[in-house]
N, CA and C atoms as a LAMMPS dump frame, in Angstrom:
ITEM: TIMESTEP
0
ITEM: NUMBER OF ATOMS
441
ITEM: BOX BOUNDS ff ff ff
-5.0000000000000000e+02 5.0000000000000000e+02
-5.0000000000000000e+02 5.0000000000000000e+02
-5.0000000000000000e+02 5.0000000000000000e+02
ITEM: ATOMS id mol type element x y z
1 1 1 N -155.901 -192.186 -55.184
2 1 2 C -157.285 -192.617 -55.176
3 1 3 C -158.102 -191.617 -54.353
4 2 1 N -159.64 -191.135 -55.288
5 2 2 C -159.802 -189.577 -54.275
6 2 3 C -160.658 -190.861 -53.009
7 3 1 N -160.569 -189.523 -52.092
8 3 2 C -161.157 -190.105 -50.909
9 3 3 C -162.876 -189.94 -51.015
10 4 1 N -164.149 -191.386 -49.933
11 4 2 C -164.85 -191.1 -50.171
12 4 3 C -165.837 -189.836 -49.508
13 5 1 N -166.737 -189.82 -50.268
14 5 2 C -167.41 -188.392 -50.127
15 5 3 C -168.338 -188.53 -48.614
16 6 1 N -167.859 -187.737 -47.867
17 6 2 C -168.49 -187.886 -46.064
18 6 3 C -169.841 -187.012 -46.609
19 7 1 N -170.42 -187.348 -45.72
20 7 2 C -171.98 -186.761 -45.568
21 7 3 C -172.027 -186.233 -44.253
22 8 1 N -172.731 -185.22 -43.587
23 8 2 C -172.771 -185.103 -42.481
24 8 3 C -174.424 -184.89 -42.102
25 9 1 N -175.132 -185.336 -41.332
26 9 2 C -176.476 -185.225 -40.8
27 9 3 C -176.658 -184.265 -39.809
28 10 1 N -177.584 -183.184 -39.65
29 10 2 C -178.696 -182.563 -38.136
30 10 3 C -179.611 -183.153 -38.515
31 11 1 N -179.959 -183.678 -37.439
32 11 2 C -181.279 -183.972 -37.337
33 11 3 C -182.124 -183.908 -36.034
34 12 1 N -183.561 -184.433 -36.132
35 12 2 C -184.253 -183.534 -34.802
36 12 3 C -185.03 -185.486 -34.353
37 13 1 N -185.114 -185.586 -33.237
38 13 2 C -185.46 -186.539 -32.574
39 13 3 C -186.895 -186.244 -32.076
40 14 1 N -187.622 -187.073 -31.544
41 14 2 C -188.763 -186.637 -30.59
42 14 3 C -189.436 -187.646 -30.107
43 15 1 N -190.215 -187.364 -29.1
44 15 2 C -190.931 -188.619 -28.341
45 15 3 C -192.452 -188.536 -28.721
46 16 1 N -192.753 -189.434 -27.648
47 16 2 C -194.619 -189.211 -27.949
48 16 3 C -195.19 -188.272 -27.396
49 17 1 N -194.394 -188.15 -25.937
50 17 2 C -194.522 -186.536 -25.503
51 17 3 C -194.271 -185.164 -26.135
52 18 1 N -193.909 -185.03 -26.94
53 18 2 C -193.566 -184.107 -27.382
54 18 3 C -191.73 -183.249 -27.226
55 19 1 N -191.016 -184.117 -26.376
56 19 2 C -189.533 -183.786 -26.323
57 19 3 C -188.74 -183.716 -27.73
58 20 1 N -188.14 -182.698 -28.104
59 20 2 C -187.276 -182.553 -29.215
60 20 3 C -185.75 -182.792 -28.68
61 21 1 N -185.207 -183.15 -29.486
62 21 2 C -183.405 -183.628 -29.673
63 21 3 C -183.22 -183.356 -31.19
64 22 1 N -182.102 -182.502 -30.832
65 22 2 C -181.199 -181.842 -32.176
66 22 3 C -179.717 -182.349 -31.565
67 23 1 N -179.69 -182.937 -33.229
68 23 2 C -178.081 -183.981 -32.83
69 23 3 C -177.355 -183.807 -34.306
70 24 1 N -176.038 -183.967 -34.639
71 24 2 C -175.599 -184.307 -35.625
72 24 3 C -174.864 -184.948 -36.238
73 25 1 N -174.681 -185.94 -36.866
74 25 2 C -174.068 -187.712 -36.976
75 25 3 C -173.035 -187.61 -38.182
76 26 1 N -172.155 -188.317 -38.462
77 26 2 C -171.618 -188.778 -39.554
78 26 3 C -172.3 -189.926 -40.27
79 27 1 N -173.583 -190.638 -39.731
80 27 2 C -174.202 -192.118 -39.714
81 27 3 C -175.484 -191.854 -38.987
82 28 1 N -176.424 -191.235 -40.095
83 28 2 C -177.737 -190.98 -39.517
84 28 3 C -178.258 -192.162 -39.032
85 29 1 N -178.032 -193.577 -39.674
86 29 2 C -178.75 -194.851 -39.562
87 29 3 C -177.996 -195.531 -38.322
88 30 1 N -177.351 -195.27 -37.639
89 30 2 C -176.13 -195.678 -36.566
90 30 3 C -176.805 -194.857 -35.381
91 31 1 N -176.695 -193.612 -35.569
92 31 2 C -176.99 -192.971 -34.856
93 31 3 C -178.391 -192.901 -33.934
94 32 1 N -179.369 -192.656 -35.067
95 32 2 C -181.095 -193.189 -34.935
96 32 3 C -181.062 -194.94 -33.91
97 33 1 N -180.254 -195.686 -34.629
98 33 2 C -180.305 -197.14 -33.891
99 33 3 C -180.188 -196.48 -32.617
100 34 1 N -179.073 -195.758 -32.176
101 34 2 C -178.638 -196.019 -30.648
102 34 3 C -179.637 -195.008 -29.95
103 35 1 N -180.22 -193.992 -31.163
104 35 2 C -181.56 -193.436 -29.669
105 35 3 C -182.741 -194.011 -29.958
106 36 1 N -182.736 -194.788 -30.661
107 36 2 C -184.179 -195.967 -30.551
108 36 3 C -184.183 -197.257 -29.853
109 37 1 N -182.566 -197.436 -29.701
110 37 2 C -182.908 -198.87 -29.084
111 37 3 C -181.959 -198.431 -27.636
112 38 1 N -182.129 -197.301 -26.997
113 38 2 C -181.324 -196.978 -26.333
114 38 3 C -179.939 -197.219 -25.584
115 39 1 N -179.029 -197.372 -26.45
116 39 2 C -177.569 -197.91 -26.791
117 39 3 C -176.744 -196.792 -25.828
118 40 1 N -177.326 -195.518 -26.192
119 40 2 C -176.212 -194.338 -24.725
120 40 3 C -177.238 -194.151 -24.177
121 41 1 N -177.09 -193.569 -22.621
122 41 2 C -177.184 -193.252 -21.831
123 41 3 C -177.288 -191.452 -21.817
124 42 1 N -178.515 -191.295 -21.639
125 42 2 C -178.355 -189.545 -21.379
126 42 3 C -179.519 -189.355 -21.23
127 43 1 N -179.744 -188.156 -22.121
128 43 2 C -181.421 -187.409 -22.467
129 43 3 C -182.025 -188.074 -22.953
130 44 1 N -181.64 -188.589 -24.354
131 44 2 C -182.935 -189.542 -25.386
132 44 3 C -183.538 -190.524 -24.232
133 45 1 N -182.225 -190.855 -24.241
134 45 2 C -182.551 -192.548 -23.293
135 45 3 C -184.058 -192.219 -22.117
136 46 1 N -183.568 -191.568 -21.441
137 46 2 C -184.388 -190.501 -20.152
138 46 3 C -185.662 -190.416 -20.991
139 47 1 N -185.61 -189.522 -21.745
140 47 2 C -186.872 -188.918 -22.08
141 47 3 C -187.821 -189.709 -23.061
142 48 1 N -187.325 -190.65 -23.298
143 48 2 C -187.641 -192.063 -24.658
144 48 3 C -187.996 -191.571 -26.127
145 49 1 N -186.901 -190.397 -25.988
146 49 2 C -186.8 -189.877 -27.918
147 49 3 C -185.855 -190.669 -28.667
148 50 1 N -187.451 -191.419 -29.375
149 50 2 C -186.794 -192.228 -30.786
150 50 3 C -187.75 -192.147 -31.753
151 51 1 N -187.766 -190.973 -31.971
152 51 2 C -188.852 -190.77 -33.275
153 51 3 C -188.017 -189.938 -34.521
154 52 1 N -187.481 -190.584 -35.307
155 52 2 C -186.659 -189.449 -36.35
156 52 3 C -187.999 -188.648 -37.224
157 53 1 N -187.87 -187.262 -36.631
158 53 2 C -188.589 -186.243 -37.131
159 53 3 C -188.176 -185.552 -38.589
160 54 1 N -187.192 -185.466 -38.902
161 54 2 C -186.249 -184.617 -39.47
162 54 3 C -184.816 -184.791 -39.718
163 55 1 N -184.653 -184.478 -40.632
164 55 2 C -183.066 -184.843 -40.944
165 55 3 C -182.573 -183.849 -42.479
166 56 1 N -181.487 -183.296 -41.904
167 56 2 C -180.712 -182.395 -43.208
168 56 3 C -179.156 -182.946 -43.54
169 57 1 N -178.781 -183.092 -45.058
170 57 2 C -177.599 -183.31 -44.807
171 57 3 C -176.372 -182.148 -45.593
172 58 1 N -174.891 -182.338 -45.362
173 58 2 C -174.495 -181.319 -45.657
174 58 3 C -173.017 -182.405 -45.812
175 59 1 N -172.091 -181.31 -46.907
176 59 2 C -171.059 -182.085 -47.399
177 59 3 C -169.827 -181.723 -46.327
178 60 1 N -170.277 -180.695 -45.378
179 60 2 C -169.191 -180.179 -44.876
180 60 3 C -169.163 -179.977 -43.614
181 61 1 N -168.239 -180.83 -42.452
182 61 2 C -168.972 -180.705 -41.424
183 61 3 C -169.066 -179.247 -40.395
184 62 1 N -168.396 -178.235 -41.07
185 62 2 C -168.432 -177.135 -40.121
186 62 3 C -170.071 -176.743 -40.487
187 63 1 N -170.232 -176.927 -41.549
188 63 2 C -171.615 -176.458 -41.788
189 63 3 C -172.745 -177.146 -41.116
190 64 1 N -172.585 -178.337 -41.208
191 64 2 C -173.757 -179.339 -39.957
192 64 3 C -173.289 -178.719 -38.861
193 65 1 N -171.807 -178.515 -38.084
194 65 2 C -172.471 -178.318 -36.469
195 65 3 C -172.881 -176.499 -36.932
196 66 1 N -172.431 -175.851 -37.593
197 66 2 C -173.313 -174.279 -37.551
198 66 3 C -174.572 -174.513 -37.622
199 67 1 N -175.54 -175.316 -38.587
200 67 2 C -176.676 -175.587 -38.284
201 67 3 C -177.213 -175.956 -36.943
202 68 1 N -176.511 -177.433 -36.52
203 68 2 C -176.708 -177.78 -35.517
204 68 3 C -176.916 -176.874 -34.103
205 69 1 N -175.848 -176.12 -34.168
206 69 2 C -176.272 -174.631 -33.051
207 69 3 C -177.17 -173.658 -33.493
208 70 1 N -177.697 -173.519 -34.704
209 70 2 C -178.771 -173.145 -34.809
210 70 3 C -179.839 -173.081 -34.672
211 71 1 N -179.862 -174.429 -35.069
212 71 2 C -181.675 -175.267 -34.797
213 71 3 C -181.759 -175.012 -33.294
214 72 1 N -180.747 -175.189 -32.032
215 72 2 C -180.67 -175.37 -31.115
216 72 3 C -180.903 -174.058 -30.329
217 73 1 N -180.441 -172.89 -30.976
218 73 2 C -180.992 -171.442 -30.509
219 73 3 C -182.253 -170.993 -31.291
220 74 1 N -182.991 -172.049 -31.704
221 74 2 C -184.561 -171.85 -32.179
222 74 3 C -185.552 -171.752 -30.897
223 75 1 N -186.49 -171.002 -30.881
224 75 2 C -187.448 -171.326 -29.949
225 75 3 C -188.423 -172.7 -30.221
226 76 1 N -188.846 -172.888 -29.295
227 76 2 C -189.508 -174.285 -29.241
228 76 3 C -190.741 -174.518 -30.777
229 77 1 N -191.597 -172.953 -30.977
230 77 2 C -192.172 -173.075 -32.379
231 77 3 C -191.452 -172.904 -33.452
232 78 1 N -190.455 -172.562 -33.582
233 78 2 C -189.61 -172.616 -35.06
234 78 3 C -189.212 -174.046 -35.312
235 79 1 N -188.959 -174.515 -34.328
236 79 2 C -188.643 -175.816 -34.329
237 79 3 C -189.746 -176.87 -34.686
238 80 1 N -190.801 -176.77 -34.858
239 80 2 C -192.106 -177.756 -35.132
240 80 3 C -192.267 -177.085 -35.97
241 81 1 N -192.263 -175.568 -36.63
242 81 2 C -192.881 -175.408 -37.856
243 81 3 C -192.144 -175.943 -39.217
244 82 1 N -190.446 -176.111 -38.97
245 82 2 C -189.897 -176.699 -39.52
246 82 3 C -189.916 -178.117 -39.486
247 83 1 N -190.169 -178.883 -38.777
248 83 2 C -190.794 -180.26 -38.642
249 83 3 C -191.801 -180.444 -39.426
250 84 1 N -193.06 -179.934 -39.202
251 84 2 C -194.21 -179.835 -39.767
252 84 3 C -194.215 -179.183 -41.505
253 85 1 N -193.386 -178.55 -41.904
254 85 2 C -192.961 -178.039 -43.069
255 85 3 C -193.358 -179.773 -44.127
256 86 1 N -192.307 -180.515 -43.564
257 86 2 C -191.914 -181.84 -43.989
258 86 3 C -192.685 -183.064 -43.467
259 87 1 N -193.267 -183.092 -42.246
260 87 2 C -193.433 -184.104 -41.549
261 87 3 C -194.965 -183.806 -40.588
262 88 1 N -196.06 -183.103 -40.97
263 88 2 C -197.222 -182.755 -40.666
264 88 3 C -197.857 -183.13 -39.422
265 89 1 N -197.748 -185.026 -39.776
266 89 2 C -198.194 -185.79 -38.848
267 89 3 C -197.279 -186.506 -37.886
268 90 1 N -195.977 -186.06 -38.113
269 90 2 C -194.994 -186.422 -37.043
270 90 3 C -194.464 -187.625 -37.162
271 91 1 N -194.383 -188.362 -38.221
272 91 2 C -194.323 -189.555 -38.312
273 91 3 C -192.581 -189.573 -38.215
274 92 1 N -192.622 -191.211 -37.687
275 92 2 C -190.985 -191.562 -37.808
276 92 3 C -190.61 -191.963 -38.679
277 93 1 N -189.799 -191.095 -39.319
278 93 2 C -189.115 -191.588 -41.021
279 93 3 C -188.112 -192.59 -40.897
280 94 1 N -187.683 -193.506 -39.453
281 94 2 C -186.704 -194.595 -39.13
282 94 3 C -187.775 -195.683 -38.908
283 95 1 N -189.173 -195.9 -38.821
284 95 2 C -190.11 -196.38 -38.556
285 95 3 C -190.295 -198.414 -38.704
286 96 1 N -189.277 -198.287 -40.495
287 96 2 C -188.785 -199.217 -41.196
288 96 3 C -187.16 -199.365 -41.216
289 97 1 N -186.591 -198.817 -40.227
290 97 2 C -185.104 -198.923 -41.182
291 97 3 C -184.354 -200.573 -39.931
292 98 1 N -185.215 -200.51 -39.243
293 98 2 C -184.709 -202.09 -38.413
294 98 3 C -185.672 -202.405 -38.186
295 99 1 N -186.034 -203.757 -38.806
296 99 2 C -187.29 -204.486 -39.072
297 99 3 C -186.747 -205.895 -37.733
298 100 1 N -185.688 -206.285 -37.697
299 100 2 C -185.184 -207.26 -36.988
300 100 3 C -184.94 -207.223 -35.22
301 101 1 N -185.424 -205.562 -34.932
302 101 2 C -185.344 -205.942 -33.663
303 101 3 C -186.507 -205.658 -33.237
304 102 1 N -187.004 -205.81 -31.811
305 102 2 C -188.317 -205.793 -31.288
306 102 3 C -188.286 -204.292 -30.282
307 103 1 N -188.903 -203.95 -29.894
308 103 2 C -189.619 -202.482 -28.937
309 103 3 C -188.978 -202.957 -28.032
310 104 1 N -188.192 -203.484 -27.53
311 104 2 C -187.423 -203.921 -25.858
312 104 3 C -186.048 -203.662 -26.639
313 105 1 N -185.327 -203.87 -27.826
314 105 2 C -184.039 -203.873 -28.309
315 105 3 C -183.486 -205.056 -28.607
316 106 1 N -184.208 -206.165 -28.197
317 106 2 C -183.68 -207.676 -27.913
318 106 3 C -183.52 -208.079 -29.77
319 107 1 N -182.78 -208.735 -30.266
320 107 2 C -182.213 -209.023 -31.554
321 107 3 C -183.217 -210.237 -31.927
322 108 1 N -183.881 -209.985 -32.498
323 108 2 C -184.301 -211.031 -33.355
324 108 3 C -183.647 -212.211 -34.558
325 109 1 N -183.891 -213.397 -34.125
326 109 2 C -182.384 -213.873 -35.037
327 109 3 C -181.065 -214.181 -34.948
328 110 1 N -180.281 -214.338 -35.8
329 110 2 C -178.721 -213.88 -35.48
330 110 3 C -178.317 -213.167 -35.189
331 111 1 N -177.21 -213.11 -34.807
332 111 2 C -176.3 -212.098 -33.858
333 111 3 C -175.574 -211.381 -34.867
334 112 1 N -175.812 -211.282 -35.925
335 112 2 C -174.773 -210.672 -36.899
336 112 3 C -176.299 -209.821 -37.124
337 113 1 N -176.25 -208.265 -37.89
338 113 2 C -177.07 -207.907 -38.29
339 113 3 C -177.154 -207.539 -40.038
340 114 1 N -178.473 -208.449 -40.229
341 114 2 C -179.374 -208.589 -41.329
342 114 3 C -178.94 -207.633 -42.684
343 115 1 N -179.441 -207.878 -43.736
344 115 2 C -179.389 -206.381 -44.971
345 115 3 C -180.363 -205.8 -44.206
346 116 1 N -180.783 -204.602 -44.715
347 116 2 C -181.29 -203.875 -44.538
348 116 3 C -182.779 -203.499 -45.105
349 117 1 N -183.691 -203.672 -44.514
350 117 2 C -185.001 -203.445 -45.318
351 117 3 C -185.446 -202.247 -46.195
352 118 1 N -185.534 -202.373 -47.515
353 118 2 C -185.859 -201.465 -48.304
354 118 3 C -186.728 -200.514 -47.481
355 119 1 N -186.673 -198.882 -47.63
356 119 2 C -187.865 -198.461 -47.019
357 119 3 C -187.746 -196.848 -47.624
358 120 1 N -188.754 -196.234 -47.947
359 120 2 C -188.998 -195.107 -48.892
360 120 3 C -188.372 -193.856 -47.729
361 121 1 N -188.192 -193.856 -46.994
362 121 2 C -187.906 -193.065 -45.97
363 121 3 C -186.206 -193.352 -45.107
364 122 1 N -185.792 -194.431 -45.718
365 122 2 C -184.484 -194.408 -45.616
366 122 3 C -183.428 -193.601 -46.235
367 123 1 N -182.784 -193.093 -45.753
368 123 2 C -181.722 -192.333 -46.431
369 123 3 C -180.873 -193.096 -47.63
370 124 1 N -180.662 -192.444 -48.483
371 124 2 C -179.205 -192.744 -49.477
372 124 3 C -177.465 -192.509 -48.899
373 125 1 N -177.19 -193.488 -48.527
374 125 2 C -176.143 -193.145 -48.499
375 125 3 C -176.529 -193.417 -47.087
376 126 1 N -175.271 -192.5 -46.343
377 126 2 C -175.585 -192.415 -44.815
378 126 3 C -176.566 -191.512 -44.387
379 127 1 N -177.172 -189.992 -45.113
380 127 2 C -178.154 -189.148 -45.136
381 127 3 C -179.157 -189.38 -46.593
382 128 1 N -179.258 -187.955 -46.405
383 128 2 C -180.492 -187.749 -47.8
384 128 3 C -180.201 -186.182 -48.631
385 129 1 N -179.583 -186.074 -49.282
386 129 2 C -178.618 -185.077 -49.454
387 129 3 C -179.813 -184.837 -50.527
388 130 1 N -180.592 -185.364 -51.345
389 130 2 C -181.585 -184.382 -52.062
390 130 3 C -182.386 -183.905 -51.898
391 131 1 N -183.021 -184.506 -50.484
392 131 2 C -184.248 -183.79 -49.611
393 131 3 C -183.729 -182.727 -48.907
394 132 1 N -182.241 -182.596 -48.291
395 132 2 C -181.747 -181.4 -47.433
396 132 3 C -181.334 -180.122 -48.656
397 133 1 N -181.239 -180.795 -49.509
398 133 2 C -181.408 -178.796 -50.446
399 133 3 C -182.738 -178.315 -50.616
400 134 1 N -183.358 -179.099 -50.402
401 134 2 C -184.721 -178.474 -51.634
402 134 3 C -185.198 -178.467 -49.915
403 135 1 N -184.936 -179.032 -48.599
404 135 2 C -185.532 -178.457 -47.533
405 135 3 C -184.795 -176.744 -46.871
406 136 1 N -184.004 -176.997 -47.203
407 136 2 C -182.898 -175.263 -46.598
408 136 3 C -183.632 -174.438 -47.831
409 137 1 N -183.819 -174.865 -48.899
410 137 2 C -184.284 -173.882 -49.805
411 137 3 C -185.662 -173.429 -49.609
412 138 1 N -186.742 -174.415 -49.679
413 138 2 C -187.828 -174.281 -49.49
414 138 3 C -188.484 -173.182 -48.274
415 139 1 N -187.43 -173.921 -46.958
416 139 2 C -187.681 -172.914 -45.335
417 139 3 C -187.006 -171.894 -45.692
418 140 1 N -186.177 -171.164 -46.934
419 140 2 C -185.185 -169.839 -46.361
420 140 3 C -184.481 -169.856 -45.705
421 141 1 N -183.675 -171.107 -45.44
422 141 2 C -183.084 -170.876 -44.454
423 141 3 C -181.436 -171.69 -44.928
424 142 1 N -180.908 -171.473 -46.042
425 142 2 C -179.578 -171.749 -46.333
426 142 3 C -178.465 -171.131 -45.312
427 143 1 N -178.676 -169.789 -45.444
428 143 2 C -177.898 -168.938 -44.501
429 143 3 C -178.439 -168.032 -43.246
430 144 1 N -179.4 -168.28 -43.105
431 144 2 C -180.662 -167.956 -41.715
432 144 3 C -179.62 -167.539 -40.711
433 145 1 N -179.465 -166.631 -39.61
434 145 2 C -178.837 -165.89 -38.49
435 145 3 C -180.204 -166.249 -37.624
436 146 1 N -181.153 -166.488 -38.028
437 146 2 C -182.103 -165.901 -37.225
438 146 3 C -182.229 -166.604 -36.262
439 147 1 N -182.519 -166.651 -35.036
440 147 2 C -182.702 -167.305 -33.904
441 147 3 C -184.167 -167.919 -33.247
């Protein structure tokens, strides 16, 4: 029986301040939960980045973390022009994807968690694997060195 098909996510975080976070998930929607409702402990948490800016996905994970150290040896404007490429007004494309909890984290409801609210900005799958080609294609940047 073939095995199922993994997805792997980079994606870029941000606050209202303006703080960026480049991370990369097996479970973009898992992942986003725990720096929005601040579940770890670190930077996001600290800096209160829970804004999903951006997100690429890839079938292979050596290729997400090579990206991932990429985006990360970007200077601070490569990094928003590629944001802004996709996302102009900065909006959080996780904005809708947990309708059931409140801005404190506290669970609304049962203790089991809910389906999931339809939302145009939710990923397929665990990513969005048709928006991340036509985005590496669009920026030039499939195989980019550039720093």
């Amino acid at each position: 029986m073939p095995s199922e098909r993994r997805t792997y996510c980079v994606y870029i975080m941000g606050s209202l301040s303006g703080t960026l976070y480049i991370g990369m998930t097996g479970n973009l929607h898992k992942r986003v939960f725990e720096h929005k409702f601040h579940r770890i402990e670190g930077f996001t948490d600290k800096y209160q980045v829970e804004r999903l800016l951006y997100w690429e996905s890839f079938d292979d994970v050596q290729k997400a973390i090579n990206r991932e150290k990429q985006l990360k040896g970007w200077r601070r404007s490569k990094k928003i022009a590629l944001i802004e490429s996709l996302n102009p007004h900065w909006l959080d494309f996780a904005r809708e994807w947990f309708p059931w909890m409140t801005d404190s984290g506290a669970s609304i409801g049962p203790s089991s968690t809910p389906d999931k609210k339809a939302s145009s900005v939710e990923p397929s799958t665990k990513c969005h694997p048709e928006r991340s080609n036509s985005v590496r294609e669009a920026n030039g940047i499939v195989e980019s060195k550039d720093p």
